[in-house]
C-alpha atoms as an extended CHARMM CRD file, in Angstrom:
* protein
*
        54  EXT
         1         1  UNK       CA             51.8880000000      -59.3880000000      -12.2960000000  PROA      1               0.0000000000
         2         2  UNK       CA             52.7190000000      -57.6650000000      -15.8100000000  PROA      2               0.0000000000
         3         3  UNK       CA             51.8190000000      -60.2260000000      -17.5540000000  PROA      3               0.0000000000
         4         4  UNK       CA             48.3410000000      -60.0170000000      -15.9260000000  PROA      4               0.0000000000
         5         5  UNK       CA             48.5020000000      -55.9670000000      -16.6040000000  PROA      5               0.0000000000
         6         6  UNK       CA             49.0830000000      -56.2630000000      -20.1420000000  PROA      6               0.0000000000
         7         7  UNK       CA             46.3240000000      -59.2800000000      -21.1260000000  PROA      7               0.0000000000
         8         8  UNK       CA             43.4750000000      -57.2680000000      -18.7840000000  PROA      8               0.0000000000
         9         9  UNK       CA             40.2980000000      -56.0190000000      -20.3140000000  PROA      9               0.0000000000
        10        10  UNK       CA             41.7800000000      -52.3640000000      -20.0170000000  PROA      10              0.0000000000
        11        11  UNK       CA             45.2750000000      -52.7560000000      -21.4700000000  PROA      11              0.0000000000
        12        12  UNK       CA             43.4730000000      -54.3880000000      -24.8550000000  PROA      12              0.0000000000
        13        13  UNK       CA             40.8820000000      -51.6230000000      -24.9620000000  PROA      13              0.0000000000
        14        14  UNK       CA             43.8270000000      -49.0470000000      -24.5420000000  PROA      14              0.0000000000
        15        15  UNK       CA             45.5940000000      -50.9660000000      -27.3900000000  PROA      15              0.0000000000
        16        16  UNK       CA             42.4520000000      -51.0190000000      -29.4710000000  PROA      16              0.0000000000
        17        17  UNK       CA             41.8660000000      -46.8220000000      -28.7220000000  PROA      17              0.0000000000
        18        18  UNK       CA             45.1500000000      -46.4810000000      -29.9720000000  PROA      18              0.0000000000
        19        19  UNK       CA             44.7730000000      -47.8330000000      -33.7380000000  PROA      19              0.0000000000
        20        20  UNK       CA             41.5470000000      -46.0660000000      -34.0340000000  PROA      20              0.0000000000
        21        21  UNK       CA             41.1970000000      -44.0650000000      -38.0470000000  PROA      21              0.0000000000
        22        22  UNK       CA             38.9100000000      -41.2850000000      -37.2200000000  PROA      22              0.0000000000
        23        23  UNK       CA             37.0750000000      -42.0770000000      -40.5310000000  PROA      23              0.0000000000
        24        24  UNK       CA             35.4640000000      -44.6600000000      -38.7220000000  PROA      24              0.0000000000
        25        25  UNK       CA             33.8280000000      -42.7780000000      -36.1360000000  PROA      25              0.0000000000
        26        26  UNK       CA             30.3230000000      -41.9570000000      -36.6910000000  PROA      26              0.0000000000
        27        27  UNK       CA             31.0630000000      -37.6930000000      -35.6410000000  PROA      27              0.0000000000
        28        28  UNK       CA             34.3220000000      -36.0220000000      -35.9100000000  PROA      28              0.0000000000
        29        29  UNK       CA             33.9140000000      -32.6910000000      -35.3500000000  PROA      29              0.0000000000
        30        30  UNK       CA             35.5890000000      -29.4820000000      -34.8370000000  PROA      30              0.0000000000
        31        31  UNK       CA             34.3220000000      -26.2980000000      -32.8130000000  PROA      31              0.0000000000
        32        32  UNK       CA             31.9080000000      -24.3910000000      -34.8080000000  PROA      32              0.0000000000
        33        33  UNK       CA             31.7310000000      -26.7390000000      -38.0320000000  PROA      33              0.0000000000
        34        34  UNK       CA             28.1530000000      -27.6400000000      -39.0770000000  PROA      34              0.0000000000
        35        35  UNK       CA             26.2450000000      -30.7010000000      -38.1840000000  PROA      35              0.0000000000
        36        36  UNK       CA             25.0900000000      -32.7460000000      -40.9040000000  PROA      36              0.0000000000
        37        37  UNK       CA             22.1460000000      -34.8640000000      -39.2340000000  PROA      37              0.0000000000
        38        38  UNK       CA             20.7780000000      -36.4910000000      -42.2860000000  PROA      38              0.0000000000
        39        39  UNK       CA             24.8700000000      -37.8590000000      -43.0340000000  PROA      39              0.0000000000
        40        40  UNK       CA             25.1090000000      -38.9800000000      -39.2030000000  PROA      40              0.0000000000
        41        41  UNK       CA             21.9210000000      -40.9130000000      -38.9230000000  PROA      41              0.0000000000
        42        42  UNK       CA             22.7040000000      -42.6780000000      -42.8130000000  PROA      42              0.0000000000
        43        43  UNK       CA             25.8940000000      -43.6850000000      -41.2950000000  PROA      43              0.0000000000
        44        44  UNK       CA             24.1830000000      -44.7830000000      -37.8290000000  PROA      44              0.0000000000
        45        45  UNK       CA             20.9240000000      -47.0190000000      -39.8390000000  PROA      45              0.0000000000
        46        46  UNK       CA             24.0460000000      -48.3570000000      -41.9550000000  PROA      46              0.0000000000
        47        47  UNK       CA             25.8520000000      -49.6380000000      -39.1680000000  PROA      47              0.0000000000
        48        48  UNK       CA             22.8530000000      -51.1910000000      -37.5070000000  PROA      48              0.0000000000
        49        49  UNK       CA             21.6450000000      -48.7300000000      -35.0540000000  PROA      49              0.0000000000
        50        50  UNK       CA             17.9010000000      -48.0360000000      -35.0770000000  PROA      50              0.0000000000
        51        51  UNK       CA             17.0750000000      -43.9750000000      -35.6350000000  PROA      51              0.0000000000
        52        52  UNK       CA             14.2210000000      -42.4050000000      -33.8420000000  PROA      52              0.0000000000
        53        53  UNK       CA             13.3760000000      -38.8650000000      -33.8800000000  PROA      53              0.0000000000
        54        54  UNK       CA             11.1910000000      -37.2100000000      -31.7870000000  PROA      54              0.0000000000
């Protein structure tokens, strides 16, 4: 049953989460820092996500 435990979906994601640089997430942030939309949605259209504003 270990063996099971540590080749499931949730034991790889866990492993994945844990090897995760922070410069790779689209938003770090910190409370009170300002938002830099136009730098979020470069980063977004240059990873392939569509932007639409409203």
């Amino acid at each position: 049953m270990e063996k099971l435990i540590q080749t499931s979906a949730e034991a790889k994601a866990i492993e994945r989460i844990k090897n995760i640089d922070e410069t790779e997430w689209i938003v770090v942030l910190e409370p009170g820092k300002k938002i830099n939309i136009d730098k979020i949605n470069e980063r977004a259209a240059y990873r392939g996500y569509n932007i639409l504003l409203s």
